[in-house]
C-alpha positions in Angstrom: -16.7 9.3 -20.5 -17.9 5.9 -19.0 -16.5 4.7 -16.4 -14.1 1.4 -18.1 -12.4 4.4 -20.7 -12.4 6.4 -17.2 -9.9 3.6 -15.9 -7.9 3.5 -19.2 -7.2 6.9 -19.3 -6.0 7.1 -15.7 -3.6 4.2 -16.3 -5.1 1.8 -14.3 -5.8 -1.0 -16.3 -2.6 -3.0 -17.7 -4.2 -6.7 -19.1 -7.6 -7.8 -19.1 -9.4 -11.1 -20.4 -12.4 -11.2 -22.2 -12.3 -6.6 -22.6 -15.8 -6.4 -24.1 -17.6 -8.2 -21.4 -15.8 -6.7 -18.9 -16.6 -2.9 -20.4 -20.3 -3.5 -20.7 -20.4 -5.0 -17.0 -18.3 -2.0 -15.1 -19.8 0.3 -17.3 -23.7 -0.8 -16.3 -22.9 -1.5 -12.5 -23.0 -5.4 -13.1 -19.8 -6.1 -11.9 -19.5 -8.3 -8.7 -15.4 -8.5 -8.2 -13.0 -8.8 -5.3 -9.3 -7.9 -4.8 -7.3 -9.9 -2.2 -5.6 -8.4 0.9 -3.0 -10.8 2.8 -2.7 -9.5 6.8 0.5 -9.6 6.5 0.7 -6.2 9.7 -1.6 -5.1 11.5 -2.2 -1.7 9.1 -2.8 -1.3 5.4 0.1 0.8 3.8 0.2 2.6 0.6 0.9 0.0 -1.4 -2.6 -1.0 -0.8 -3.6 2.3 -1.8 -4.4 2.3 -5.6 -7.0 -1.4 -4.9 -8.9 0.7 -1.9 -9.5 3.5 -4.6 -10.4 1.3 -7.3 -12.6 -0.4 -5.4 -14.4 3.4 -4.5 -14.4 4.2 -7.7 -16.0 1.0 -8.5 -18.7 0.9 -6.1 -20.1 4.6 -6.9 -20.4 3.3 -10.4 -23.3 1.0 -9.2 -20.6 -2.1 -8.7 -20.3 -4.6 -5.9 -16.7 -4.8 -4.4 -15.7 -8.1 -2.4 -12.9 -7.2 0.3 -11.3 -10.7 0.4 -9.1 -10.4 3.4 -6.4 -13.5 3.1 -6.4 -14.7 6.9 -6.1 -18.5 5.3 -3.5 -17.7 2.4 -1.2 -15.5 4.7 -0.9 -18.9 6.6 1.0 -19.8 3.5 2.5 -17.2 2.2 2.7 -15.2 -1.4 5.8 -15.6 -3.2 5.3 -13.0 -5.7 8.2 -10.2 -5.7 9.8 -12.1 -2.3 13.7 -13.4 -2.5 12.6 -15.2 0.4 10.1 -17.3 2.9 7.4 -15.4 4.7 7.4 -15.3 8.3 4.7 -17.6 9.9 1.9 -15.9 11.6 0.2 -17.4 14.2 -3.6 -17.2 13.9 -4.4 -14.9 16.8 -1.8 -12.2 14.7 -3.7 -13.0 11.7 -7.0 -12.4 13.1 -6.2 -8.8 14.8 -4.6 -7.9 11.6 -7.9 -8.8 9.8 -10.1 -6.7 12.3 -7.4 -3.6 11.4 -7.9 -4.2 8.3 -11.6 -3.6 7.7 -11.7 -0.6 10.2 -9.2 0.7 7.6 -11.2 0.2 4.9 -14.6 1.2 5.9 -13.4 4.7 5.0 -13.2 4.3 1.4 -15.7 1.5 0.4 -19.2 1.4 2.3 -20.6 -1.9 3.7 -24.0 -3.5 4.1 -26.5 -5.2 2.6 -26.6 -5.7 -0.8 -23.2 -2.8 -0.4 -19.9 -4.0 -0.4 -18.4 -7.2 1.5 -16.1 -8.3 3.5 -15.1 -11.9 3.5 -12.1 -13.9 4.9 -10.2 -17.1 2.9 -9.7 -18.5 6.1 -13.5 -19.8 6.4 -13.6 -22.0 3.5 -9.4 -22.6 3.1 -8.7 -24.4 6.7 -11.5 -26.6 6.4 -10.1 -28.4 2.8 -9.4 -31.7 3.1 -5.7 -32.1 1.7 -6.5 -35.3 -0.6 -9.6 -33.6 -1.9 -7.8 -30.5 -2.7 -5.3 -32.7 -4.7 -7.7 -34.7 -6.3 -10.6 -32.0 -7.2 -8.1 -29.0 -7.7 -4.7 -30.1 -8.4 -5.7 -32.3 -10.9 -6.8 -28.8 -12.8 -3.1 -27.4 -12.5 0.4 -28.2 -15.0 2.7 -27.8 -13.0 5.0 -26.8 -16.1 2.7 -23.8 -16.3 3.3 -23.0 -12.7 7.0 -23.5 -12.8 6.6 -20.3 -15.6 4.5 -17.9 -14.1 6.6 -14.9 -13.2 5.6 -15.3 -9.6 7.7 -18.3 -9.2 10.5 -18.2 -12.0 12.2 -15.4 -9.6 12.3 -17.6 -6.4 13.4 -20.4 -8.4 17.6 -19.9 -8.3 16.9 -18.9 -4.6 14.5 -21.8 -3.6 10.6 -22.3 -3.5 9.2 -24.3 -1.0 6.5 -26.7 -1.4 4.1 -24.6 0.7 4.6 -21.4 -1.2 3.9 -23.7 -4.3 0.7 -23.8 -3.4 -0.1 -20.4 -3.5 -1.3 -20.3 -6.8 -3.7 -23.0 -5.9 -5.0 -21.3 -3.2 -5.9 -18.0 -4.6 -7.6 -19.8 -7.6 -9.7 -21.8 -5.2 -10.9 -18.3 -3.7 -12.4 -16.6 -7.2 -13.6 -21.1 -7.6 -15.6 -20.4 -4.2 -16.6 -16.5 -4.6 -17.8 -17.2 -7.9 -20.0 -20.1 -6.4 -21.3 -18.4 -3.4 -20.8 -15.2 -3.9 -22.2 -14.5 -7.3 -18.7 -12.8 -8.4 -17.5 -12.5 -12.2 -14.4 -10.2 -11.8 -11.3 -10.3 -10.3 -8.5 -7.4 -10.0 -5.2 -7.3 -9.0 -1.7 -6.0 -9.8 0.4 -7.2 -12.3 2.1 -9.8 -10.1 -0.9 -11.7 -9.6 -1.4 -12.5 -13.3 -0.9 -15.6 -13.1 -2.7 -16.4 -10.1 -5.6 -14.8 -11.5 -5.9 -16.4 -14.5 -5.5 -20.0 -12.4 -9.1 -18.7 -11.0 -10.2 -18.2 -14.3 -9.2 -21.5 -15.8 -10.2 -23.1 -12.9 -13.8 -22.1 -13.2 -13.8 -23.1 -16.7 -12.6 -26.6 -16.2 -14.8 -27.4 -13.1 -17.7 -25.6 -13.9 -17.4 -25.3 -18.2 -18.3 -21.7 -17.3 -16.4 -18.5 -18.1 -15.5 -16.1 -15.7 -13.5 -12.5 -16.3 -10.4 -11.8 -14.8 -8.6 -7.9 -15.1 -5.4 -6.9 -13.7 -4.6 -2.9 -12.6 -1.3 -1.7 -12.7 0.5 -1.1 -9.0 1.7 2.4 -8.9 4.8 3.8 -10.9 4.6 -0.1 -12.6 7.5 -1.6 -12.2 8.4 0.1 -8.9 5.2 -0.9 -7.2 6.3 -3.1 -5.1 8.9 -0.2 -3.5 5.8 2.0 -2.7 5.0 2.6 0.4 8.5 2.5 1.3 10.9 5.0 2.7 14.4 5.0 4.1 12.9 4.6 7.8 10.0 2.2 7.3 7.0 1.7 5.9 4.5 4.5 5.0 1.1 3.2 6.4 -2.5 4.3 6.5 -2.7 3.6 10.6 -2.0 7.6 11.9 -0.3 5.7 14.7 2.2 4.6 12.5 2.8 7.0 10.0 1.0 10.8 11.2 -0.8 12.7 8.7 1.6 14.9 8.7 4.7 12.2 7.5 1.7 10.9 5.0 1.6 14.1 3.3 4.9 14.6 2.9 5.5 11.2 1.6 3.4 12.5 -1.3 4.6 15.9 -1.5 7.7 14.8 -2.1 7.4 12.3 -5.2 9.4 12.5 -7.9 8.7 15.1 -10.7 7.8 12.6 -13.2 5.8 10.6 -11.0 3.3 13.9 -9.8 0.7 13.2 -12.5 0.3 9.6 -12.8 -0.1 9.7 -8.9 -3.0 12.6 -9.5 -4.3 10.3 -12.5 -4.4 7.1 -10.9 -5.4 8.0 -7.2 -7.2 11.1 -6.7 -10.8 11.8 -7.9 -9.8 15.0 -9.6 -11.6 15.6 -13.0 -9.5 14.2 -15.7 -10.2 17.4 -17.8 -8.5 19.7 -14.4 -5.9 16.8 -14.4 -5.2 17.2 -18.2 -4.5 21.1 -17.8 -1.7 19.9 -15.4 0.5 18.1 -18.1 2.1 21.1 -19.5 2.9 22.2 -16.0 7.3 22.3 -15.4 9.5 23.5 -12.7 7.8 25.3 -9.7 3.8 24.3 -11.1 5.1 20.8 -10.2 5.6 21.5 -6.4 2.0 22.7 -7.0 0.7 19.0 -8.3 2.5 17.9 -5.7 0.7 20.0 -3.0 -2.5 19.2 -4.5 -1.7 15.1 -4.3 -0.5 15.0 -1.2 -3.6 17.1 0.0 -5.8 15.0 -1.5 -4.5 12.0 -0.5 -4.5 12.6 2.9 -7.6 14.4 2.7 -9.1 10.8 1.6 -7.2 8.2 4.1 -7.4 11.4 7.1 -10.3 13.4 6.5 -10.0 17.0 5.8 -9.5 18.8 9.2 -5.9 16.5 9.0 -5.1 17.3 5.8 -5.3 21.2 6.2 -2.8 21.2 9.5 -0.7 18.7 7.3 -0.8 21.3 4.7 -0.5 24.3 6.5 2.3 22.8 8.8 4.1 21.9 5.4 3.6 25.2 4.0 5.5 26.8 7.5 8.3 24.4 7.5 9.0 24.7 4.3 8.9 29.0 4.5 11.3 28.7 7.3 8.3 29.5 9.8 8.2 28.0 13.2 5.0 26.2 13.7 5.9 23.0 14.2 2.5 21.9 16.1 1.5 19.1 13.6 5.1 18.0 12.8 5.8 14.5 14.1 7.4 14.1 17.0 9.1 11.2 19.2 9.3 12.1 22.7 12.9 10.8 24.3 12.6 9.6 27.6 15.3 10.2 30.2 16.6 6.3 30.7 18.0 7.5 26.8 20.1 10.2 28.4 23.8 9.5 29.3 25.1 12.3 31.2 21.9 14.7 30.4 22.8 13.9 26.6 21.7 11.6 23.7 23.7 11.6 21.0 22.3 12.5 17.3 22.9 9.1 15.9 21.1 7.4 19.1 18.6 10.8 18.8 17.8 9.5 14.8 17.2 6.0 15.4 15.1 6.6 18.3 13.0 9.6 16.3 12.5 6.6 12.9 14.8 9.2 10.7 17.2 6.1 10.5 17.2 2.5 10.9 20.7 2.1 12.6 23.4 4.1 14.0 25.7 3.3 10.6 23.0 4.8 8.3 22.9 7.6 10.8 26.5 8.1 10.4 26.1 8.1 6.8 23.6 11.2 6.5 25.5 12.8 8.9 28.9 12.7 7.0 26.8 13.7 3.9 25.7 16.9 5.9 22.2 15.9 5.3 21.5 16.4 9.1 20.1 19.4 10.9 19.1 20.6 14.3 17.8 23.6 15.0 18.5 24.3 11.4 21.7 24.0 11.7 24.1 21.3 9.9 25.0 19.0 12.4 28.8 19.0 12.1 29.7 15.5 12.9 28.7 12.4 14.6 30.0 13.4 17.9 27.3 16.2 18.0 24.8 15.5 21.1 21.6 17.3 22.2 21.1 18.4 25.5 18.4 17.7 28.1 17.9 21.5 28.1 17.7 21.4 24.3 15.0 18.6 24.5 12.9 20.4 26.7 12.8 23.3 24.5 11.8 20.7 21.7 14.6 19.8 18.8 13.5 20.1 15.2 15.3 17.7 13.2 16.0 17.7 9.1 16.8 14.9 7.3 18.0 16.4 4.1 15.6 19.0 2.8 12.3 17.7 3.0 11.9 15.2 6.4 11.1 17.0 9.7 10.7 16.0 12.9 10.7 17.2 16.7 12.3 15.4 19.5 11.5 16.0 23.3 11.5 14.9 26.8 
């Protein structure tokens, strides 16, 4: 199977322009594209994910990836799937994010000369002039178009400002200038950037009577791509400071049942013929697709050594064993004590299992909170300096651990 059919039957492509063009050029290793990252933290998150393993896929296929890093367009801000405004950056945050960034990525897609690039907007954006930009690229933009694009009709009841607005232009300036100096015909993106992308497109067309190819992958679980990398305490990021290896694989592991196999298909590098033996799987074979995409998913963003102790440290927990060595763990210091005690609701918030002492409550009163394995039996319940010293497990429900100690 060549390598375009590859991405269709994984159920990673969702609109294209141009199809036959773009087939012959991934297929044949002639495709130079990019996909935009906006430094929006200072860590790429798994909603990043599916882009960093097209892009390998990609690349060992003979292609040329771009890594377009937005440190000029996060100055304005994307719209797309936002109810509101952006917080401004300043560009010192911008620029460390940036650097995090690529460190990040250097451990899917490889670098070098005449390899894959990394480029910023930020070198070519801030240096427009404003009444050029109007005249040279506005002039190429309806705004009644604009005003329809999914991207914006959302934000409209709720307000759009005239920076965000320009957005749109922005982005379409980038695949204007990449395609110019860079040599790249492809652009890729999820399905909220449609309409950016074909600005880019059009743009090329008008300014330079030239055709360029635009192709849109869909985000994970479609329409709930934009709630990935999300859990009930935070984000789920590819930094190990943020999020451990073990907290990674168990965001993975613990997908839901009809979700196992599009994750396999769309992000692992499995065989699509193993993968395909999977879809009659039910019941307890799907904890076992589960184990084998969170595995290899950490096994990708952590390297294998993390990925077996995530495994194996999963595999204990969950037989009521006690190796807890890889769990993740928060250690309390003592100005958190209040008479040698914390309480559990302080104890949750400062461990991440919560985001405030009411959500805390909440779990509690549901008896979806354990120490020690046992049910915690309200939200009086406190934990001891002794007991911290010893190192707490705590459960969140049946499937989040972690330890707590001074």
């Amino acid at each position: 199977m060549k390598l375009y059919d590859e991405l269709v039957a994984r159920g990673l492509i969702a609109q294209v322009t141009n199809e036959d063009e773009i087939r012959e050029m991934i297929d044949n290793g002639k495709a130079t594209f990019y996909i935009g990252f906006d430094p929006t933290a200072d860590s790429l998150h798994v909603g990043h994910f599916m882009a960093l393993c097209l892009m390998k896929r990609l690349q060992m296929a003979g292609n040329k990836p771009i890594a377009l890093i937005g440190g000029g367009t996060a100055m304005i801000g994307d719209p797309s799937g936002r109810t509101d405004m952006r917080s401004m950056m300043t560009r010192e945050t911008i620029q460390h994010n940036c650097d995090c960034f690529k460190k990040q990525m250097e451990r899917f897609i490889e670098f070098g000369e005449g390899k894959a690039q990394m480029v910023n907007n930020a070198d070519w954006l801030l240096d427009l002039n404003y009444v050029d930009v109007l005249r040279e690229v506005g002039a190429c933009f309806s705004v009644n178009n604009m005003l329809r694009a999914e991207c914006y009709k959302q934000r409209m009841e709720k307000g759009l400002s005239f920076l965000e607005f320009n957005y749109m232009i922005m982005q379409s300036y980038d695949f204007y200038y990449l395609y110019q100096n860079y040599g790249c015909n492809m652009q890729f993106g999820g399905n909220d950037q449609w309409s950016n992308m074909l600005g880019g497109t059009e743009l090329i067309r008008r300014k330079l009577q030239k055709d360029a190819h635009a192709m849109t992958i869909t985000l994970l679980l479609n329409s709930e791509g934009k709630k990935m990398g999300k859990t009930a305490s935070g984000a789920v990021w590819l930094d190990p400071n943020k999020t451990t290896p073990f907290e990674f694989y168990q965001y993975w592991r613990n997908v839901e049942d009809a979700d196992v196999l599009k994750c396999i298909r769309m992000l692992t590098f499995l065989p699509l013929e193993e993968i395909d033996k999977m879809d009659s799987w039910k019941d307890a074979q799907l904890n076992t697709a589960k184990e084998i995409l969170a595995y290899e998913l950490t096994k990708l963003v952590h390297g294998q050594e993390e990925a077996d102790k995530a495994q194996a440290a999963a595999k204990a927990l969950f037989a009521g064993g006690g190796d807890d060595a890889n769990m993740p763990t928060t250690q309390i210091t003592a100005d958190k004590l209040t008479d040698g005690k914390i309480g559990i609701l302080n104890l949750m918030v400062a461990c991440g299992l919560a985001g405030s002492n009411g959500e805390a409550r909440r779990l509690v009163q549901q008896g979806g909170v354990f120490v020690n394995d046992e049910k915690v039996p309200d939200h009086t319940f406190a934990v001891t300096e002794a007991m911290l010293k010893e190192g707490v497990k705590l459960r969140k429900g049946k499937k989040v651990f972690h330890k707590a100690t001074l």
